[in-house]
N, C-alpha and C positions, 0 to 999 in steps of 0.2 A: 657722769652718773650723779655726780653731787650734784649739779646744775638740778636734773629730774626730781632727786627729793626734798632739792628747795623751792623748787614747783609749787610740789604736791605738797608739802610743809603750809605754804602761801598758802592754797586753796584750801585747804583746813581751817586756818586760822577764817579766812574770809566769811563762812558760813556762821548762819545764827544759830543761837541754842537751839537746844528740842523745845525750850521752854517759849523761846520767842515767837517761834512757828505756831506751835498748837495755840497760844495766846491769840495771834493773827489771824488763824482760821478759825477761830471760835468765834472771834467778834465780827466776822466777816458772814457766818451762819445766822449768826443772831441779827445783823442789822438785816440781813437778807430774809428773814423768815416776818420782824420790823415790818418793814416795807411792803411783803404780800399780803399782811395783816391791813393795813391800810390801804392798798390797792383792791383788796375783795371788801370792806366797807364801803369803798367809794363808789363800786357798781352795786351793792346793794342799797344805797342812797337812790341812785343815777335811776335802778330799776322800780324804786317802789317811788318813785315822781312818776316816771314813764307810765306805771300801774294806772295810779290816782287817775293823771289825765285821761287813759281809756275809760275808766269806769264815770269819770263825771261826764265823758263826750256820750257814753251808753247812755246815762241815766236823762241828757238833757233828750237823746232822740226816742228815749222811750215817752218822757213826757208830752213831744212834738206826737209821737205814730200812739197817742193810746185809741184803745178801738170806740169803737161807735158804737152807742146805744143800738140792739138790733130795733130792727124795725117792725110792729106787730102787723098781721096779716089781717087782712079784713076778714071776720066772721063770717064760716062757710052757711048758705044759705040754710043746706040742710042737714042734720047731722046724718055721720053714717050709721049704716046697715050691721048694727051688732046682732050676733045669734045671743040665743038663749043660753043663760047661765055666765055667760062671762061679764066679770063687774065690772063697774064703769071708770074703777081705778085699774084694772087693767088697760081698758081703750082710753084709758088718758095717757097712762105708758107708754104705747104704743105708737099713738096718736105725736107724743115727745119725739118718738126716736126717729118716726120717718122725717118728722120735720126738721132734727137735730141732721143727720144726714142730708138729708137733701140741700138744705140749707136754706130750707121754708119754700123750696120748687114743687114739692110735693103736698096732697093733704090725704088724707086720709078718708075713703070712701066704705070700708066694709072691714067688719072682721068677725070671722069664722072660724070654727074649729081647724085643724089639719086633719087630713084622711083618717079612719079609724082603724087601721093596718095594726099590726106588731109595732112596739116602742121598739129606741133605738137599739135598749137589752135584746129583747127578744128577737130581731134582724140581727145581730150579731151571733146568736145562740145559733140561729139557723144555719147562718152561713159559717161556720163555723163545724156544724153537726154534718154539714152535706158537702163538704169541702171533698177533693177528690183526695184518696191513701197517695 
């Protein structure tokens, strides 16, 4: 039995402080958190080169693909068929958009009023008033 608690006597002695250990694990946290410090700098180095390069390869191919002066349309022979009362800053609107649309496939031959019906209020009021309970 004396053998046993000169063992266990040994194995006492053999261990470090409390003070050794928390000292050990402290600086082992510290150089370890160190390290991630500098490991997430080094990909954010890494990533904002990788950035740059995309955006200068963008900018060289925007300057290769910039667009083309459109191309103006020959002068239609005749202008179109405006009704009465609508001004001529209106059918030049108009006149914009089918050709913005279309992509100058179109031109522009007439413009006229729409039907003289109920507005879109008033078609709504109706159907609405005669709607089935």
């Amino acid at each position: 039995m004396n053998a046993v608690l000169l063992a266990a006597g040994a194995a006492q002695a053999a261990e470090p402080s409390v003070l050794v250990v928390a000292g050990i694990g402290m600086s082992l946290v510290f150089l370890v958190l160190i390290l991630l410090t500098y490991i997430i700098a080094l990909q954010g180095k890494l990533f904002d080169a990788l950035n740059a390069r995309k955006q200068k390869a963008a900018a060289e191919a925007a300057v290769k693909s910039q667009p083309q002066p459109p191309q103006l349309q020959e002068p239609m022979e005749a202008p179109p068929f405006v009704e009465e009362g609508i001004s001529e800053e209106i059918v030049a609107v108009i006149a914009a958009a089918v050709a913005s649309a279309s992509g100058g496939k179109y031109t522009l031959r007439a413009v006229k009023r729409a039907g003289g019906g109920r507005g879109s209020w008033g078609a709504a009021g109706v159907e609405n008033g005669t709607e089935p309970f």
